[in-house]
C-alpha positions in Angstrom: -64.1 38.7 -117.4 -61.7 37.0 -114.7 -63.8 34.0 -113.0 -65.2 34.7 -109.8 -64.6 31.6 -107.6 -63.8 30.1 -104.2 -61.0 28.4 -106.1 -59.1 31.8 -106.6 -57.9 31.9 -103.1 -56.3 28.2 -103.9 -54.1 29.2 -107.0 -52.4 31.9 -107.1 -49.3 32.5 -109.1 -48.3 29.4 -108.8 -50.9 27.6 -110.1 -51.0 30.2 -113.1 -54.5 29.3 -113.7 -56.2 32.8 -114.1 -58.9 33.0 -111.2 -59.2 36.4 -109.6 -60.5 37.3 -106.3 -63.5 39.5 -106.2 -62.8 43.1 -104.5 -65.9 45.5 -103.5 -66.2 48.7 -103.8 -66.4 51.0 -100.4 -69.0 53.5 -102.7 -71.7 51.6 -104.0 -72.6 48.8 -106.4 -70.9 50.5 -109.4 -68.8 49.6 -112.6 -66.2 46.4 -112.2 -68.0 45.3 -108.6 -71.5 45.5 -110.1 -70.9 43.3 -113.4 -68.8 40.8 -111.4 -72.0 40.2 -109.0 -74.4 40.2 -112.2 -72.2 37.5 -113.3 -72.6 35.6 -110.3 -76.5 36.1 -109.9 -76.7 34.7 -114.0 -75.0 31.9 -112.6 -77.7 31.2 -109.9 -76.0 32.5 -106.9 -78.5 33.1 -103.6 -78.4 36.8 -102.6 -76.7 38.0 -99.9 -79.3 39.7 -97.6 -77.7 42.7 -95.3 -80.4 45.0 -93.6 -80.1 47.5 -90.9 -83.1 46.8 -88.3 -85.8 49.9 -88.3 -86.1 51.3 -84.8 -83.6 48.9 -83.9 -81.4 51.3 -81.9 -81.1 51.3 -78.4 -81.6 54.3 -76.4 -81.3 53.3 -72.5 -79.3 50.5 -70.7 -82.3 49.0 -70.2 -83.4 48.7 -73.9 -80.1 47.1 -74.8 -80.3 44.5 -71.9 -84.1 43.7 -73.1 -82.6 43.7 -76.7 -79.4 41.3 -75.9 -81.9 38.8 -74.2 -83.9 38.1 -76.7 -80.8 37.9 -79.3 -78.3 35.9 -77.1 -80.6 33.4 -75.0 -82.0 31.9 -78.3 -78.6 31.9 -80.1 -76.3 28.9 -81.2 -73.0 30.9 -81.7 -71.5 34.4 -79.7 -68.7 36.5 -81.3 -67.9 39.3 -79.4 -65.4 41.9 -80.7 -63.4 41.6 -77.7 -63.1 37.9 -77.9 -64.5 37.2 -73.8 -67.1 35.9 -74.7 -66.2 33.9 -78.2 -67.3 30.2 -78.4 -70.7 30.7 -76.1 -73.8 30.0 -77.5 -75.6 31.7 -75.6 -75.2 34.3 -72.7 -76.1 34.5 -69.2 -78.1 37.2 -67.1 -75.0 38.6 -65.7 -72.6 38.5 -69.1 -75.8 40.5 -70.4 -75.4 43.4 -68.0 -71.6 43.1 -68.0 -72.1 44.0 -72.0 -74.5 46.6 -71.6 -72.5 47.7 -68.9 -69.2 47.9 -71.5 -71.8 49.4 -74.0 -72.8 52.0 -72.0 -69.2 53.3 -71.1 -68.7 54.6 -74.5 -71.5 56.5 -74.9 -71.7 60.5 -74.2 -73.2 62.4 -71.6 -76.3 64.9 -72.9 -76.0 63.1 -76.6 -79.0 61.4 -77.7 -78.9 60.1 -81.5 -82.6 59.9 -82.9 -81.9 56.6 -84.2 -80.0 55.2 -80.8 -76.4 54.7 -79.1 -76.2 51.2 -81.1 -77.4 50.1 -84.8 -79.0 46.7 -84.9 -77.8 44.7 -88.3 -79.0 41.6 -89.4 -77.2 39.3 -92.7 -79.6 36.6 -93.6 -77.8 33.6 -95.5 -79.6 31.1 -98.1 -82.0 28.2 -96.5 -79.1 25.2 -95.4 -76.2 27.3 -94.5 -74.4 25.8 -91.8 -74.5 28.0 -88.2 -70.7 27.8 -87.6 -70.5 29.3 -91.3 -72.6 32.3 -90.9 -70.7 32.7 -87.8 -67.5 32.9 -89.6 -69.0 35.0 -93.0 -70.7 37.6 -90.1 -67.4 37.6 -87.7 -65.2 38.2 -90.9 -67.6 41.3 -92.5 -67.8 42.5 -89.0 -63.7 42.5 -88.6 -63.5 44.3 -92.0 -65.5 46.9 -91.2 -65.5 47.4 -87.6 -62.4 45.8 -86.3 -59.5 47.4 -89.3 -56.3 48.3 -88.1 -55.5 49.6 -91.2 -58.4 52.1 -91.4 -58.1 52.5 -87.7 -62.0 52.0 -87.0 -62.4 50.0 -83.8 -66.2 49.3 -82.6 -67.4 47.5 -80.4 -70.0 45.1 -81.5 -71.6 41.4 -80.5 -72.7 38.8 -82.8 -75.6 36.5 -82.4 -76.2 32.9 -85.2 -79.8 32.3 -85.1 -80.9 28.6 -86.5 -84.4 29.1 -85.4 -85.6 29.9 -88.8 -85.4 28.5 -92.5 -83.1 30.9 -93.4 -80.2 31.2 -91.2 -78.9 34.8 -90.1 -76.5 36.9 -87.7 -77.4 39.5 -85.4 -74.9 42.5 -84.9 -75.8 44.7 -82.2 -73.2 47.6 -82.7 -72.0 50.3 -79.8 -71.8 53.0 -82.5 -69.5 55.5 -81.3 -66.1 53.9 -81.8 -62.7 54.2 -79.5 -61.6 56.5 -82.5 -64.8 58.6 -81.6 -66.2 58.0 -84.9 -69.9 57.5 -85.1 -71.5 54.7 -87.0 -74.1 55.7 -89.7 -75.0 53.8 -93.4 -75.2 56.0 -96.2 -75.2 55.5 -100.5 -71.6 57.5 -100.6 -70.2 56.3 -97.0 -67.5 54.2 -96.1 -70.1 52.7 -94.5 -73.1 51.6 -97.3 -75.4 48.5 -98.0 -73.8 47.5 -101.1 -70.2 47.5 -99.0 -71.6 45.1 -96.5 -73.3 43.0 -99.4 -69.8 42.6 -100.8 -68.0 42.2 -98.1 -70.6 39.2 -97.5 -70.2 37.3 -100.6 -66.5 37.9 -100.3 -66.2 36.2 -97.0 -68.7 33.4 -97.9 -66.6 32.4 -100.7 -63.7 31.7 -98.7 -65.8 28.4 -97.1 -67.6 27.6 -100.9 -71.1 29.5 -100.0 -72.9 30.6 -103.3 -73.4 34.3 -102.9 -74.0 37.4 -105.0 -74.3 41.3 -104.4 -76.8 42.4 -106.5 -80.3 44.7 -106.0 -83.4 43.4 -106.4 -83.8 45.4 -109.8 -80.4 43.7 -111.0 -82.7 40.6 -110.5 -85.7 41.9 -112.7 -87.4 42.2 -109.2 -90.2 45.3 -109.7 -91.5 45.6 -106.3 -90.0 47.0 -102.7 -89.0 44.1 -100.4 -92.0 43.3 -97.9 -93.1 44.9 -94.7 -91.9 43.1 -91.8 -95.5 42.5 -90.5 -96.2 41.2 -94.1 -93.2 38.8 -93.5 -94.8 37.3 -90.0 -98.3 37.1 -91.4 -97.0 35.0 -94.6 -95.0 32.8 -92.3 -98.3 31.9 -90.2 -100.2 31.4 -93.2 -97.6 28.8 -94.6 -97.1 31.2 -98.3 -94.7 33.3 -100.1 -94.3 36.9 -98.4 -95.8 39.8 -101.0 -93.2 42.6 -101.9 -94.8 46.2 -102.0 -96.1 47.3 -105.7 -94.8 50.4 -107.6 -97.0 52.7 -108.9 -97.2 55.2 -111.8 -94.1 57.3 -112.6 -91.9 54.9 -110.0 -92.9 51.8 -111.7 -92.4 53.2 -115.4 -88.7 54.3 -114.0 -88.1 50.8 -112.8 -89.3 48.9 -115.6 -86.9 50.9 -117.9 -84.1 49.7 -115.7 -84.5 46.5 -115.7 -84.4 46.6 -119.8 -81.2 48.9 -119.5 -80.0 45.6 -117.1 -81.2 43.1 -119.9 -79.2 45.0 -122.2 -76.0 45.1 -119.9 -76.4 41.4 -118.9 -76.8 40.4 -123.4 -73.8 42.7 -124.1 -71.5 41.2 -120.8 -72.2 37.7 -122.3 -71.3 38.8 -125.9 -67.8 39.7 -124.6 -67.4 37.2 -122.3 -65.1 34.7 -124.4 -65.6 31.5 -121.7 -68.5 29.7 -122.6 -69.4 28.9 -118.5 -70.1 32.5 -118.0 -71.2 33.6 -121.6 -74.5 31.4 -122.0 -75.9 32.1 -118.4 -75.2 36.0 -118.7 -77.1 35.4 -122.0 -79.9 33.8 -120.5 -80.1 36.6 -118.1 -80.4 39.5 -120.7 -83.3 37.1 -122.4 -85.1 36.2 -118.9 -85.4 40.0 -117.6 -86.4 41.2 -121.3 -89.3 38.9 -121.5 -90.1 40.5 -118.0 -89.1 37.1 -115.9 -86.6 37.8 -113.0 -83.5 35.6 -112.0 -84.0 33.0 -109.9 -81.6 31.0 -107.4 -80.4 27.5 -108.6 -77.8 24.9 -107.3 -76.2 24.6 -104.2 -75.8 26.6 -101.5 -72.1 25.4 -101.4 -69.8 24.6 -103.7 -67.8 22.6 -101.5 -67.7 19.6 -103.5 -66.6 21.2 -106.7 -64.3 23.7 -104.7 -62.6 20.4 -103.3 -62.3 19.0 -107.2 -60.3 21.2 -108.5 -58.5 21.9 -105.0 -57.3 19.0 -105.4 -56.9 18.8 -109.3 -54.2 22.3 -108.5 -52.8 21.0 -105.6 -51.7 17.8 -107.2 -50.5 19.5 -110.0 -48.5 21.9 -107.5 -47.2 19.1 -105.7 -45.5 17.6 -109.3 -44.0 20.6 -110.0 -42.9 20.8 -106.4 -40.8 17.2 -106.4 -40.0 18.1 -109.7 -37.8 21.1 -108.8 -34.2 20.8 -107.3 -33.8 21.0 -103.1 -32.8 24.5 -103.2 -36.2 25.8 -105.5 -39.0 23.7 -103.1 -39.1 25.3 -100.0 -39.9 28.5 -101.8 -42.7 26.8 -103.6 -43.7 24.9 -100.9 -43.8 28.2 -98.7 -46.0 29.9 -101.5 -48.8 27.3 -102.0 -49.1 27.4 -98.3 -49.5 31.2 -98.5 -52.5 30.6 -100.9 -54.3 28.1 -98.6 -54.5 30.5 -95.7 -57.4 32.3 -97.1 -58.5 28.9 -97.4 -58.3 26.8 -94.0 -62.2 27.1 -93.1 -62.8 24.3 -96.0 -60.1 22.3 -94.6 -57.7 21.7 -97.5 -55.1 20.1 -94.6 -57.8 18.2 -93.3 -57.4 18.6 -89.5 -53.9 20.3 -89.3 -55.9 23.3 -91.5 -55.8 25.4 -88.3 -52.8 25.3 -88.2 -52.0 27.6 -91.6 -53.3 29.9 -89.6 -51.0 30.2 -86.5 -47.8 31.5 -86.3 -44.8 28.9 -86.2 -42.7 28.4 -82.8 -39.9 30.5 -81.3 -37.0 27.8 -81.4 -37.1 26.1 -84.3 -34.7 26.4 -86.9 -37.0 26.9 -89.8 -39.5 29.2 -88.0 -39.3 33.1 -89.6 -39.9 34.3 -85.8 -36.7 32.3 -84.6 -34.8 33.6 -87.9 -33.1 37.2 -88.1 -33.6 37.9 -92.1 -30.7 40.7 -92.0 -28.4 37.8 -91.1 -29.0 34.9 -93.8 -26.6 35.7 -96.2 -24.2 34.1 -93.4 -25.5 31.0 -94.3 -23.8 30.7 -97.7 -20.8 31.0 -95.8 -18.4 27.9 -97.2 -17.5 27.3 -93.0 -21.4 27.1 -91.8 -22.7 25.3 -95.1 -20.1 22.6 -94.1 -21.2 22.3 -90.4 -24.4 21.8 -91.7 -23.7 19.3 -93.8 -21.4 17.8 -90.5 -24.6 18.1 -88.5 -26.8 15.9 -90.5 -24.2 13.1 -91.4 -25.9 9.9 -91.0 -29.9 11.2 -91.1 -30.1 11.2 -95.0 -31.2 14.6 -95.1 -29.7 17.2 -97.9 -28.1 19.9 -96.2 -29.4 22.2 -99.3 -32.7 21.7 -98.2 -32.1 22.6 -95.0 -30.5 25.4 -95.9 -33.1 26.6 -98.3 -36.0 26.3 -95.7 -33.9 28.6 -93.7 -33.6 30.8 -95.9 -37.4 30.9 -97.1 -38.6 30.4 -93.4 -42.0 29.2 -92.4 -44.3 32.1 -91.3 -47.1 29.5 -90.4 -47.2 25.9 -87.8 -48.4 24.1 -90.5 -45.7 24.4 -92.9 -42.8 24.5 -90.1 -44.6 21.4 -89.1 -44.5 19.7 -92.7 -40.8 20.5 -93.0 -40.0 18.5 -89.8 -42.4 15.9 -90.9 -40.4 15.6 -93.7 -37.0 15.5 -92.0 -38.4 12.9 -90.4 -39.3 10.7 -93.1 -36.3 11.1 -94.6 -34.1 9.7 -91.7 -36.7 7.3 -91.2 -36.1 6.2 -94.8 -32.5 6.4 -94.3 -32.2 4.2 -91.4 -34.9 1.8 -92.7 -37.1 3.2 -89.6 -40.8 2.2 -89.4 -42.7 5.7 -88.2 -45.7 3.8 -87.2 -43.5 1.9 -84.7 -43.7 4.3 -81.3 -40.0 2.8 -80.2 -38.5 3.6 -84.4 -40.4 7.1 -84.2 -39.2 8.0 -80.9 -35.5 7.0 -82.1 -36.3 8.8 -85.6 -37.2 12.5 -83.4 -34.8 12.0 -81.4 -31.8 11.5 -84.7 -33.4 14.6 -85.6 -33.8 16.9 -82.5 -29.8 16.4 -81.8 -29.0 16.6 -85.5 -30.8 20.3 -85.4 -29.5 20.9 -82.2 -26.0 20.8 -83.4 -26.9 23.3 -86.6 -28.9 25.7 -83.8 -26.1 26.2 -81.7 -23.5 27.7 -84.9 -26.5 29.1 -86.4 -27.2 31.1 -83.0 -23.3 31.8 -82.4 -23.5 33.7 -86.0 -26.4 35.3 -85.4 -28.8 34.0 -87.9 -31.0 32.3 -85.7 -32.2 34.5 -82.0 -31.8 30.9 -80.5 -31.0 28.1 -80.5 -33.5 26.5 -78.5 -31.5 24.2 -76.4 -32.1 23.6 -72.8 -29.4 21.7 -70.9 -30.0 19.6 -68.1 -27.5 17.7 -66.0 -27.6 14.5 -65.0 -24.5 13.9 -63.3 -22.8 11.1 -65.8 -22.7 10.7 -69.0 -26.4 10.6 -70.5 -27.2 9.6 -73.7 -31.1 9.9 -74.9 -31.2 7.2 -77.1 -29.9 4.9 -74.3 -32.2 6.5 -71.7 -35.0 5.5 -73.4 -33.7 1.8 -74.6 -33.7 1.4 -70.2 -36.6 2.8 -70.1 -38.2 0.3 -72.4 -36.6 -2.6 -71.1 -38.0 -1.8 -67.5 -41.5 -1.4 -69.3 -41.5 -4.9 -70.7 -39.8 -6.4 -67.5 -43.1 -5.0 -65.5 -45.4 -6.5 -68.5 -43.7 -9.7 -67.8 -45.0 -9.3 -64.3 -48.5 -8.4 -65.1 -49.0 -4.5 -65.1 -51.1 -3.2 -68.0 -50.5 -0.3 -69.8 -52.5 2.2 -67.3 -50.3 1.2 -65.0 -47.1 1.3 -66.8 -48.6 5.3 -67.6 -49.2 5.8 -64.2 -45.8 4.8 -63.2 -44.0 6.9 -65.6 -41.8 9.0 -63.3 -40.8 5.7 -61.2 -39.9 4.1 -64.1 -38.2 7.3 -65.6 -35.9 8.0 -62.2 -35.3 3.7 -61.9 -33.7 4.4 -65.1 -31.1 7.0 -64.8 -30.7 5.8 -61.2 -29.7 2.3 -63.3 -27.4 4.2 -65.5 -25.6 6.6 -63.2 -24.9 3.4 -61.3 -23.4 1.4 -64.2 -21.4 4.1 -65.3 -20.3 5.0 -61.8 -19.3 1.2 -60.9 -17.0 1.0 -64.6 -15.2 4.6 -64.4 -14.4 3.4 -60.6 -12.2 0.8 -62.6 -10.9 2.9 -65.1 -9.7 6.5 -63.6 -8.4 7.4 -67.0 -11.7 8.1 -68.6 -13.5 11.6 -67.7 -15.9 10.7 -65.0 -18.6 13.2 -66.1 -19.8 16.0 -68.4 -19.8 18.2 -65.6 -15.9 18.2 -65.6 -16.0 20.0 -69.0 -19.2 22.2 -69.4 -22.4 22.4 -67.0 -25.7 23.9 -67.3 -26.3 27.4 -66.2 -29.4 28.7 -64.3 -30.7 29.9 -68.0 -30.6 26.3 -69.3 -27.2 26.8 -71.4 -24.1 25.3 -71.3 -21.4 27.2 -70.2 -17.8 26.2 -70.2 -16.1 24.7 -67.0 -12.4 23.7 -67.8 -11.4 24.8 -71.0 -8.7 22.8 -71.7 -10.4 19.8 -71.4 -13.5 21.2 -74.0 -10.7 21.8 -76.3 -9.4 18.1 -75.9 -12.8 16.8 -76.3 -13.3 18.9 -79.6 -10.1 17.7 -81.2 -10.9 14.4 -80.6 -14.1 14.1 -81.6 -12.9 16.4 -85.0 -9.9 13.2 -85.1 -12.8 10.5 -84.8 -14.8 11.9 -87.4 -12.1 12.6 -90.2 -11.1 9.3 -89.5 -14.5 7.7 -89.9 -15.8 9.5 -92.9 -18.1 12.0 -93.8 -21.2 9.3 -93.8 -21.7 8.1 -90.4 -23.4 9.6 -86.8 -20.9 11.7 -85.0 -22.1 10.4 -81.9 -21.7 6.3 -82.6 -18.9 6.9 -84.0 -16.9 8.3 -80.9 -19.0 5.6 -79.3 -17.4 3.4 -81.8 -13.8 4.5 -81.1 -14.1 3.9 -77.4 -15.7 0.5 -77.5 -13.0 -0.2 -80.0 -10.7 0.4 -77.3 -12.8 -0.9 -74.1 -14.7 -3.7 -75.2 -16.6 -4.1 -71.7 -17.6 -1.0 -71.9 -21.3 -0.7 -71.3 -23.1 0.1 -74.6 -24.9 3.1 -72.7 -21.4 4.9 -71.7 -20.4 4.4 -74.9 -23.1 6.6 -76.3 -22.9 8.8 -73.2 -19.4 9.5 -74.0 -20.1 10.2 -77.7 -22.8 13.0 -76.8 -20.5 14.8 -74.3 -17.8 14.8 -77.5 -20.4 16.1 -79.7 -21.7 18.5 -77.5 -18.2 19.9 -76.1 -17.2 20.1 -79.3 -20.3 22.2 -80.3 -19.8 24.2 -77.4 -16.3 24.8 -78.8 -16.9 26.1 -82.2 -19.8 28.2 -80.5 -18.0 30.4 -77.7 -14.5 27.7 -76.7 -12.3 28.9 -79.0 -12.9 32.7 -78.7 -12.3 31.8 -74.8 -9.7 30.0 -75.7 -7.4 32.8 -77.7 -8.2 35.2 -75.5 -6.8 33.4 -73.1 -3.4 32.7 -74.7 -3.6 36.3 -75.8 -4.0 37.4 -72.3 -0.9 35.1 -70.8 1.4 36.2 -74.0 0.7 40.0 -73.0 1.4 39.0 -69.0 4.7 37.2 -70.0 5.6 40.1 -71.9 5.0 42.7 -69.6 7.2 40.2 -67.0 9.9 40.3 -69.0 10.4 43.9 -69.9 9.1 45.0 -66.2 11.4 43.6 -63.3 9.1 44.8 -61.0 6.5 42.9 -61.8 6.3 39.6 -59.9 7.2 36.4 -61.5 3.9 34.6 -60.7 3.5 30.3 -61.0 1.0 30.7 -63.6 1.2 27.3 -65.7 1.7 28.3 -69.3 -1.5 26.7 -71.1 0.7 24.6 -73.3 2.1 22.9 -70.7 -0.5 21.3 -69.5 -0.8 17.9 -70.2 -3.1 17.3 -73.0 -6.1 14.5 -73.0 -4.2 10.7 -73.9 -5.3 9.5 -76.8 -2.8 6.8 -77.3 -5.3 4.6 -76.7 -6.9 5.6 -79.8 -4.0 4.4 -82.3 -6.0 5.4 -85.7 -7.2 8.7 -84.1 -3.7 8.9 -82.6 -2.1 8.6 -86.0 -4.4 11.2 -87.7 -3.8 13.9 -85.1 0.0 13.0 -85.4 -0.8 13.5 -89.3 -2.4 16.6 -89.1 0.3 18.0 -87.5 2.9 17.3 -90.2 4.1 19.8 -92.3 2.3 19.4 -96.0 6.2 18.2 -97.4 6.3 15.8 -94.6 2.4 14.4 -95.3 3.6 14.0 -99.1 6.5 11.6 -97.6 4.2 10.2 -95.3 1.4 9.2 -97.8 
């Protein structure tokens, strides 16, 4: 017999440890269903209590105001089905009528059920259940049943958590004619039937490590009928056990037999049974209802604390196997055990980030499956993209085949996308010997990152593998350089420190110190290029930002100097080192009293025109010499076509980089023909 265990939600496949999750049947408490919850009851599970309230049917608007009154002025947690009123704990006077009004909507003209327009259902959980866990165990039955795309049944119901007792229960006060036009009723063969909703119960309470089981009271070795209500109240007052209603004559011989046939079933379950947890309580069972005794509830309500053992015990083993496979096998594990925590994320196996598991991932990011277009990833095995991935993340440390593989295996959920990132980033803070618990080293470490992946999200968006590439470009009117941005920014902080302000004040003068900064910049760079006229002035000579936030292409030429300069600086530099400081390199190399911050500047509009190149400049770019070759031919064989001063595009004169001698001398190399680089070499 398969364990039957919060844990089984945890495993999965790849934990290969065996635990199953229990699955009710829709017609009754029956073969497979019915020995799994006699195997939980042997174990000392509390049972899961699901009632439908007699004459607790509304007939008039005014019964189900008086009705939601009493349930939802007294309450300590709300769940509506239509989510306005979610998170209350109680309602007002006027969100009472506006339900009732909602209620009363659905209901027919000249139809009057016997038994009323709505069902009142009450699920009664063991003394010490936590409030916010009922609330979860009722909203997720209620969903199942009420709420299923699948089965197309929608209903509208309200939930009501009453702490006001020992034991702990939920109200559901259900409108019972659906928007399908359905009409709600319990029956023993029905979709809808107690032992469905009992299931459905223990089911969702062992998601969150509450002991439940799904048996009748005869499964027990229970005789009797449960008690009258009135019996219920009058025990209560008189501070004893409530008495269940006796059998009698035939009914009572009829019941007794049962409960042997059940001592029977529970002896011969534990004699096949070949783990010894299960086997010796299912044996106890069989003795305790032969000798006439019934089962009683033992333990825990929860098993949290062993659920979190061996949560942890699998995940750790999980994790090992995990850094024990190659970069291109993790992500897919890594995606899988985060699949199998999902059912999972009430008991808080992420701690805080848990929530997360359960919401979807963002819209730009490169791993995120809502960003990725699956018919398109076989493009990323493509010899040209894997190496501009690999040119993207020079200098952060990170393996492009892990990249590559989270791409591929995408992350469905914010908490995994998240962890990836996280990951990233430890790895270039690792890399560059960055402390992440220093704010100025973790802004520089996201910031490595976020233009590292802005650089792969710009091809990967040209080839169509990502919907976007998430980049919104701003101008700033010279050459601006994040990094060095913040550095300013920094050093204005501490100057006002030195003078005295405190850190409210430094937060309150954010924007000041934010616009002092780039005003400081703009300046520098402004004052310098005034002195040399053969540097580019700004980025805005060569591409701009559009209405839309993207770049688009301003002098096309110059873009396609900028790219073969930048391509120059980096073959020249190696494969190991930042593109950006190392154009930033090349020009201080060649101005030495060039401002740090230019030289950065400069090496993020190279970067970025040549990204903008590969992505759209070079299409542009052949189709334009397409288009004059075409228009020279048709001059020539057409005399009366005028001859037009249209500059032939390679005559224009091309960016100097004769100031660069090394780059100089490899673009002069890589225009040799491959005899003449033999001779050269």
């Amino acid at each position: 017999m398969p364990k039957v265990d919060a844990v089984s939600a945890v495993t999965g496949d790849l934990f290969a440890e065996g635990w199953s999750r229990v699955r009710g049947s829709m017609q009754g408490l029956t073969g497979e269903p019915k020995r799994l919850q006699m195997a939980r009851a042997a174990r000392g599970h509390r049972a899961a209590v699901f009632k439908a309230i007699r004459s607790g049917g509304c007939h008039t608007r005014a019964e189900l105001v008086r009705q939601l009154d009493y349930l939802t002025t007294k309450s300590s947690h709300i769940v509506d089905s239509r989510g306005v009123l979610d998170g209350k704990e109680t309602l007002t006077g006027k969100e009472i009528e506006a339900v009732a009004d909602r209620y009363v909507r659905r209901w027919s003209d000249g139809f009057h059920p016997k038994l009323g327009q709505t069902t009142h259902m009450l699920m009664s959980f063991p003394i010490g259940t936590k409030g916010e866990d009922v609330r979860d165990i009722a909203s997720e039955v209620c969903e199942r049943f009420f709420s299923n795309d699948e089965d197309g049944r929608h209903f509208d119901y309200l939930i009501a958590v009453h702490e006001d007792r020992d034991h702990p229960h939920a109200h559901v006060v259900l409108n019972r004619k659906s928007q399908e036009g359905e009409f709600f009723y319990l029956g023993r063969d029905h979709h809808f039937n107690y032992d469905a909703f009992r299931i459905a119960m223990v089911e969702a309470a062992e998601k969150i490590g509450v002991r439940l089981e799904a048996t009748r009271r005869v499964h027990r070795g229970v005789i009797d009928y449960p008690p009258r209500t009135r019996e219920v109240y009058a025990a209560r007052e008189e501070g004893r056990a409530a008495l269940g209603r006796e059998r009698f004559g035939g009914d009572l011989t009829a019941t007794q037999a049962e409960i042997k046939a059940m001592a029977r079933e529970y002896a011969q379950l534990g004699a096949k049974e070949p783990d010894g947890e299960l086997r010796a309580p299912l044996m106890r069972a069989g003795g305790v209802l032969e000798s006439g005794g019934q089962l009683e509830p033992t333990g825990h309500v929860y098993t949290a604390e062993a659920l979190r053992a061996r949560f942890n015990a699998a995940h750790e083993r999980a994790q090992a196997r995990i850094e024990a496979a190659s970069p291109a096998e993790r992500p897919g594990m890594q995606k899988h055990v985060y699949d199998t925590l999902k059912p999972l994320a009430h008991t808080k196996p992420l701690d805080e980030r848990s929530h997360l598991l359960n919401e979807p991932p963002s819209d730009t990011e490169i791993y995120s499956t809502r960003n990725i277009d699956p018919a398109r990833l076989e493009r990323l095995r493509d010899p040209e993209i894997e190496s501009h991935i690999g040119w993207a993340l020079i200098g952060t440390g990170i393996s492009s085949e892990s990249v590559i593989a989270r791409i591929e295996a995408g992350a469905d959920n914010e908490a995994l996308e998240n962890d990836w990132l996280d990951e990233d980033a430890r790895q270039i803070a690792a890399y560059k010997g960055l402390n992440l618990q220093d704010a100025d080293d973790n802004a520089r470490t996201w910031d490595m990152l976020n233009r590292a992946f802005d650089r792969i999200a710009i091809r990967l968006n040209r080839e169509g593998i990502l919907r976007t590439d998430g980049i919104e470009a701003e101008d700033h009117g010279f050459h601006f350089e994040k990094e060095a941005f913040e550095d300013r920014c920094r050093a204005i902080r501490q100057d006002l420190r030195d003078e005295g302000l405190n850190e409210d004040d430094l937060e309150a003068r954010r924007d000041d110190i934010d616009g002092l900064a780039l005003h400081q910049l703009k300046q520098e760079q402004a004052d310098y290029l005034a002195r040399h006229r053969d540097i580019i002035g700004s980025p805005e000579d060569v591409y701009r930002a559009n209405a839309e936030g993207e770049r688009e292409i301003v002098d096309l030429l110059l873009l396609r100097q900028f790219a073969d300069v930048t391509e120059a600086v980096m073959k020249d530099a190696g494969t190991e080192t930042d593109p950006v400081s190392t154009v930033a390199g090349a020009y201080l190399e060649t101005y030495p009293d060039m401002p740090k911050h230019l030289a950065r500047g400069l090496g993020d509009t190279h970067v970025l025109a040549a990204a903008l190149w590969a992505q759209t400049g070079k299409k542009e770019w052949e189709a334009e010499l397409e288009r004059r070759a075409e228009t020279r031919a048709l001059r020539e064989s057409d005399p009366r076509v005028p001859k037009g001063q249209e500059k032939p595009v390679t005559d224009i004169k091309p960016l100097d980089i004769s100031n660069f001698p090394d780059i100089a001398r490899t673009v002069a190399y890589e225009k040799l023909e491959p005899s003449e680089q033999r001779e050269t070499a």
